[in-house]
C-alpha positions in Angstrom: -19.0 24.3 -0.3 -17.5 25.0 2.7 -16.4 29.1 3.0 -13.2 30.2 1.9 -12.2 27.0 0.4 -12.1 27.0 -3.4 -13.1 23.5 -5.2 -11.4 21.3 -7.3 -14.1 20.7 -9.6 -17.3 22.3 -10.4 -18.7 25.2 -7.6 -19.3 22.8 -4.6 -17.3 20.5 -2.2 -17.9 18.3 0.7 -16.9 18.7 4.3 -16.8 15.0 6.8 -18.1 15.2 9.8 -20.0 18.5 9.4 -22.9 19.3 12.2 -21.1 16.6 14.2 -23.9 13.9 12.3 -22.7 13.3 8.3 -19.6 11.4 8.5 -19.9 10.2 5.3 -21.4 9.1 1.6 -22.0 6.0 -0.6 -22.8 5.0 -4.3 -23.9 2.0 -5.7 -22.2 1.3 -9.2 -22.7 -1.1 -12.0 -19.1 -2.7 -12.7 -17.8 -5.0 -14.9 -17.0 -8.7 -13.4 -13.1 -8.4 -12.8 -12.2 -5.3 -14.2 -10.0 -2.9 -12.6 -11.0 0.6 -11.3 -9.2 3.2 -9.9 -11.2 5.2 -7.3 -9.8 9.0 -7.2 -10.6 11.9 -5.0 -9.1 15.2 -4.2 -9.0 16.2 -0.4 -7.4 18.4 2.3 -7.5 19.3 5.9 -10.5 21.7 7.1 -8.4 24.3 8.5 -8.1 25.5 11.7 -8.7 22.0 12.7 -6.5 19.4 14.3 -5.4 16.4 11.3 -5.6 13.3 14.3 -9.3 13.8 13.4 -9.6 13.9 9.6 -8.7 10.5 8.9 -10.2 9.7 5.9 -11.2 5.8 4.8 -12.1 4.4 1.5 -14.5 1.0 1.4 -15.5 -1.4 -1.4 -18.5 -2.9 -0.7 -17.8 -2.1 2.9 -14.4 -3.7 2.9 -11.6 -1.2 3.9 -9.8 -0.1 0.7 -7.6 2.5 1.9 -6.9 5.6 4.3 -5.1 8.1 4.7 -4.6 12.0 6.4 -4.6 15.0 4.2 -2.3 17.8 4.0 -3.2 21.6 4.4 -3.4 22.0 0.7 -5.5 19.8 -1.8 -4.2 16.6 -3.3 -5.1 13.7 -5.2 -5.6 10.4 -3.7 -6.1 7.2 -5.9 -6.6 3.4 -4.6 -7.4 0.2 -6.9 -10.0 -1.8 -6.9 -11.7 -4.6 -8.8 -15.4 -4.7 -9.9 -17.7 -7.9 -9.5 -19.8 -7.3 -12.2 -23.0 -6.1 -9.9 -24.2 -3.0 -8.0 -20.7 -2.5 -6.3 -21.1 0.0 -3.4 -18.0 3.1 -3.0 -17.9 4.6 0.8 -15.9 8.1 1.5 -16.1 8.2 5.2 -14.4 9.7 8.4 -12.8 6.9 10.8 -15.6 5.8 13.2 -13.7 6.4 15.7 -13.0 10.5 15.0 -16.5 11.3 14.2 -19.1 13.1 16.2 -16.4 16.0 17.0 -17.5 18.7 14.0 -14.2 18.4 12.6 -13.5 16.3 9.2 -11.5 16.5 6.1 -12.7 18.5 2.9 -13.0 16.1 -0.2 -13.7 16.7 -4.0 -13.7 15.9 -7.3 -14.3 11.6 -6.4 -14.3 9.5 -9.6 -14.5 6.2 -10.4 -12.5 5.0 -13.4 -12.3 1.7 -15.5 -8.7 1.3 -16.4 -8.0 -1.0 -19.4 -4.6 -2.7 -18.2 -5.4 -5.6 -15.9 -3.9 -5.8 -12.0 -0.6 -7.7 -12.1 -0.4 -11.1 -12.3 1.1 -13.3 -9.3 4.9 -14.3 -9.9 5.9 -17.0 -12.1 8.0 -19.6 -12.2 9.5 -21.8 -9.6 9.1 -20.9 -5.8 10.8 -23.6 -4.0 10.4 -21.9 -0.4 7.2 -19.8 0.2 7.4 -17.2 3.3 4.3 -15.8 3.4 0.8 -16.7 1.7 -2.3 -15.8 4.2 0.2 -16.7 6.9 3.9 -17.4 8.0 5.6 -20.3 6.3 8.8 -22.4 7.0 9.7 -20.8 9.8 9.1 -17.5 8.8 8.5 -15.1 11.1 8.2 -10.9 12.1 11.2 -8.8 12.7 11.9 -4.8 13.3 10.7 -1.7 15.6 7.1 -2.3 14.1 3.7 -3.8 13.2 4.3 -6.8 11.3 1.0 -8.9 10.9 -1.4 -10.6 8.7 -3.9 -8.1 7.8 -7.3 -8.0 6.1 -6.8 -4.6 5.0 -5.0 -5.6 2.0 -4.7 -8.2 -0.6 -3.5 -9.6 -3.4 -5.1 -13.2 -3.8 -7.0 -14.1 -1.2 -8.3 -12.5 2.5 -4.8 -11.7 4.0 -1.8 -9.9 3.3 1.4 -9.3 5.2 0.8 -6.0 6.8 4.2 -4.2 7.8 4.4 -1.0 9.5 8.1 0.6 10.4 8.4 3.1 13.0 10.3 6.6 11.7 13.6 5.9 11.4 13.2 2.2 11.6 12.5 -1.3 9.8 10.0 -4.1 10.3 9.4 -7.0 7.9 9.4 -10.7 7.5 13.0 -13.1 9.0 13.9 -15.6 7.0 17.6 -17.0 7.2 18.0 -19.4 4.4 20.4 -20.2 1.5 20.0 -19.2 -1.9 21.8 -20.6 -4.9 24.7 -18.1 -5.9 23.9 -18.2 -9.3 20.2 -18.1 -10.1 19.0 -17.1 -6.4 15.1 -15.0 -6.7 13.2 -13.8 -4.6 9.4 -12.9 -5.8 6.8 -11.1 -4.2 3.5 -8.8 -4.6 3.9 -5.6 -2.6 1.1 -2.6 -1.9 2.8 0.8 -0.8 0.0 2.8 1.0 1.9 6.3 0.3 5.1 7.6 -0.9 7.3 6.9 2.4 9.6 4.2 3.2 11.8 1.8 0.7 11.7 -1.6 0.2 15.0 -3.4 1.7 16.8 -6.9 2.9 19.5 -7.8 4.8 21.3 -10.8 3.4 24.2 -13.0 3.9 25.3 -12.8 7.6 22.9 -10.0 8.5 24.5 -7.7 6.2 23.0 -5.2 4.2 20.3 -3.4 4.2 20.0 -3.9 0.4 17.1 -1.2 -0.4 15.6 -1.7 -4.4 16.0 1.4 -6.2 17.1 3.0 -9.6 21.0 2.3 -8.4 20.6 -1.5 -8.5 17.8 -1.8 -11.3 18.6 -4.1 -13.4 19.1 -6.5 -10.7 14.8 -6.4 -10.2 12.0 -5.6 -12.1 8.9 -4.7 -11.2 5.5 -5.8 -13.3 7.8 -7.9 -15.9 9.5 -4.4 -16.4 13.1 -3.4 -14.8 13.0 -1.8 -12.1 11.9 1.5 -11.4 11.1 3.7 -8.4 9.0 6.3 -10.8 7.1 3.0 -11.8 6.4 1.9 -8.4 3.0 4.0 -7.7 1.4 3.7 -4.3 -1.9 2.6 -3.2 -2.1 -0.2 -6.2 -0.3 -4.1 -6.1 2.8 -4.5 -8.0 4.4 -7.6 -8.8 8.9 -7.6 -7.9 10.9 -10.1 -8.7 14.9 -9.8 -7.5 17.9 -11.6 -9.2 19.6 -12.0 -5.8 22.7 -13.2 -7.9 23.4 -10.0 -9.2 23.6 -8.4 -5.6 26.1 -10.8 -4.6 23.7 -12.4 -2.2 23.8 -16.0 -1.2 21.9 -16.2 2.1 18.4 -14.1 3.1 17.8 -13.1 6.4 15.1 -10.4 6.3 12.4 -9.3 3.8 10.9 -6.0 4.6 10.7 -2.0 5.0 13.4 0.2 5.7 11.3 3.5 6.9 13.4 6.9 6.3 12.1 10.2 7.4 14.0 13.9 7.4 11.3 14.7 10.6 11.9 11.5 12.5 8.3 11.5 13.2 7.0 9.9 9.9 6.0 5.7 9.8 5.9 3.8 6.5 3.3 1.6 5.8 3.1 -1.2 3.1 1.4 -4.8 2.3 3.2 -7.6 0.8 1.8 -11.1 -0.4 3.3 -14.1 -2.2 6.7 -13.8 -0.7 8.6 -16.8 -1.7 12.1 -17.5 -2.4 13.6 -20.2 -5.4 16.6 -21.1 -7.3 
């Protein structure tokens, strides 16, 4: 355990990147084929240290799961994934790219855990326009101050997701103009929030808007068969959103994406959407 640093669980915790040479660990575990897990570790900053290097990075069978930066106090950090039914291999490891300096996050207290409710299924039902599905459809294409790109990092079905990235103060996302019947207009998609900043939003009808989901407006989506729900919508798992655009008043889309909001300015959201398809 690393001095002056109290664990989470039991007497002993792990500092990344200590002696400038152990950057990281690994276990091999027996899953079952297609069950969910929920991989969850405690972590925080080593203090005294600068947090540009204590990225942290989660891998399933050395395919990038998740990362993230700790804070100066310790949290819990939990990311989904799904077993293949053989010796599945979990990696806790600095970014390659910040090790070798001595300095890397504490971590504690890692768990893997077989949940018993299934991910969330794709959308259902009739999808008469799809916008996004491993790539750009229709004439869909990026918009906003950000990163918007297909992205391995991610995904739902398949190997690529829509990654989208908006700056502080800013929104990024997917443009779309198209018309949507007035009465039974949808719009479906799966979405991955890699945090707790940022909303989901669109701009509609004539570039107004944004329209950002939330508790105000929840009975016009739901979110896993379930109306909607910001206390529902947990981050670093796949959720399934369907919106009745009708009850927004919306009968033309124009955008599909992030609406990032920070009190500092100086904070980005980050989230992953597949599936995005509109019908009537």
């Amino acid at each position: 355990a690393m001095p002056g640093i109290e664990p989470t669980d039991g007497s002993q915790n792990i500092e990344l990147d200590v002696l400038s040479n152990k950057d990281g660990l690994y276990q091999n575990v027996q899953t079952n084929s297609d069950a969910s897990y929920t991989i969850s570790l405690d972590a925080r900053l080593r203090p005294g240290s600068d947090s540009s290097s204590q990225s942290v990075e989660i891998l399933w069978n050395n395919t990038k799961t998740g990362e993230f930066v700790p804070t100066s106090s310790w949290a819990t950090y939990t990311f989904s994934v799904i077993g293949t039914g053989a010796q599945d291999r979990l990696t806790v490891q600095e970014l390659s790219s910040q090790s070798q300096d001595g300095e890397g996050a504490i971590i504690d207290n890692i768990q893997l855990i077989e949940s018993d409710t299934p991910p969330p299924p794709p959308p259902t039902g009739d999808i008469s326009l799809m916008l996004f599905s491993e790539a750009f459809e229709n004439g869909a294409n990026e918009w906003g101050s950000g990163t918007v790109a297909a992205s391995p990092e991610q995904s739902f079905e398949g190997n690529l997701s829509l990654k989208v990235v908006a700056n502080a103060w800013g929104q990024a996302g997917l443009s779309k103009t198209h018309t949507v019947d007035s009465t039974t207009g949808i719009l479906r998609f799966n979405v991955y929030r890699d945090g707790n900043k940022g909303k989901i939003s669109f701009r509609h009808s004539g570039w107004a808007g944004p329209i950002d989901l939330d508790n105000s407006n929840s009975s016009a989506w739901s979110l896993n068969g379930a109306p909607g729900s910001l206390e529902a919508f947990t981050p670093n798992t796949w959720h399934s959103i369907e919106v009745e655009l009708s009850q927004l008043n919306v009968s033309a889309l124009n955008t599909v994406g992030v609406n990032a909001i920070s009190a500092s300015g100086s904070q980005s959201s980050t989230y992953y959407f597949d599936n995005i398809g509109l019908g009537d």
